[in-house]
C-alpha positions as CSV (number, residue, x, y, z in Angstrom):
1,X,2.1,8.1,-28.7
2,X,1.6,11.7,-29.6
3,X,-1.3,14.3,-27.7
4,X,-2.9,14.3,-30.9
5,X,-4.9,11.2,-30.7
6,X,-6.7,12.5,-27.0
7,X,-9.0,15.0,-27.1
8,X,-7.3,17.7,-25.3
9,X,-3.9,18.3,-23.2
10,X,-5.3,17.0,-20.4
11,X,-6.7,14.0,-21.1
12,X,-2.9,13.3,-22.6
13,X,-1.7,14.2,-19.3
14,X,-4.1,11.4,-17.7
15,X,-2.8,8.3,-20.1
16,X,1.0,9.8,-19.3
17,X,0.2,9.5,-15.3
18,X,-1.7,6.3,-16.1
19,X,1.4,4.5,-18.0
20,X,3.7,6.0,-15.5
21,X,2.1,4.4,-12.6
22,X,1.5,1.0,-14.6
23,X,5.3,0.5,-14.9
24,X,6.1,1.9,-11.7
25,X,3.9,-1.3,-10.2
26,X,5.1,-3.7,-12.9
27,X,9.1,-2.5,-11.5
28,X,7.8,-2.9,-7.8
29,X,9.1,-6.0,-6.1
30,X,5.9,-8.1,-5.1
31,X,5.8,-8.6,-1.4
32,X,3.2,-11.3,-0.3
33,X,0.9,-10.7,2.5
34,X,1.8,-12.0,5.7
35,X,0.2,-15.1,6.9
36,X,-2.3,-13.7,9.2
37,X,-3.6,-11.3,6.8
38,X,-7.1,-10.9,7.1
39,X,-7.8,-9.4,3.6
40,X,-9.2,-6.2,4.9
41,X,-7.3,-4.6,7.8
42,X,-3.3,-3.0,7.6
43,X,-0.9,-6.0,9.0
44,X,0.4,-3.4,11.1
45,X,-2.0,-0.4,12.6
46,X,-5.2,-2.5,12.0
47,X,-7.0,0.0,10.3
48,X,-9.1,-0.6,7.5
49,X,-7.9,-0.4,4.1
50,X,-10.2,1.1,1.4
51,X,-11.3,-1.6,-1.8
52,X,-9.8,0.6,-4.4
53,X,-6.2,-0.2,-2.4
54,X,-7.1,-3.6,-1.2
55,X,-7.8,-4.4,-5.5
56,X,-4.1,-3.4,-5.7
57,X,-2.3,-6.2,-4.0
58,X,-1.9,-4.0,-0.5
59,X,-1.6,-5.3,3.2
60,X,-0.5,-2.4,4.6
61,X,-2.2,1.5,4.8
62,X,-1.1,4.1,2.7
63,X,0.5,5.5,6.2
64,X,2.1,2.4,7.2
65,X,3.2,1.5,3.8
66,X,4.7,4.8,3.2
67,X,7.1,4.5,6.6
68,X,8.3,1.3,5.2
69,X,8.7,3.1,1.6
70,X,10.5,5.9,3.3
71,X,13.1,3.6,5.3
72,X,14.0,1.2,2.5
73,X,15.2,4.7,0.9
74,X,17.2,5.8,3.3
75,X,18.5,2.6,5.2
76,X,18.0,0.6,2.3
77,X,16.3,-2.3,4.3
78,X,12.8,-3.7,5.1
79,X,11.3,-1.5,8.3
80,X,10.3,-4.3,10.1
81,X,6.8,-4.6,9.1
C-alpha cells in the first residue's frame, strides 16, 4: 500500500503499527490458558487483567507475561508460569 490512500502521514503510520502487530500475533505460538483460569484474573500474580487484554486471548498480566517474554529470550525456555 502506499501513504497516498490515508489522509495524512500519520494515519499511515497507524495502519503500519496496526499490520505489524497483526502478524506479530498471527507468528505467536498460541498458549492455552491453564486449567484453573478463571477468565479474569493473571494465572500467576492474581491481579486483574483489563477487557481490552482479556479480548486478546491473555491469562497472564502484561507484568507477568512480560517476565516470561523476557526469559524465553534469553534462556530460550518457558519461565515456569
Amino acid at each position: 500500500m502506499t501513504s497516498e490512500k490515508f489522509a495524512d502521514p500519520s494515519d499511515y503510520a497507524s495502519h503500519l503499527e496496526a499490520e505489524a502487530l497483526q502478524e506479530a500475533l498471527s507468528k505467536r505460538k498460541a498458549e492455552r490458558p491453564p486449567g484453573d483460569f478463571d477468565g479474569e484474573t493473571c494465572t500467576v500474580c492474581y491481579t486483574l487483567i483489563p477487557e481490552g487484554r482479556l479480548a486478546t486471548g491473555a491469562f497472564r498480566c502484561i507484568e507477568c507475561q512480560t517476565k516470561v517474554e523476557n526469559d524465553r529470550r534469553l534462556h530460550g525456555r518457558h519461565a515456569g508460569y
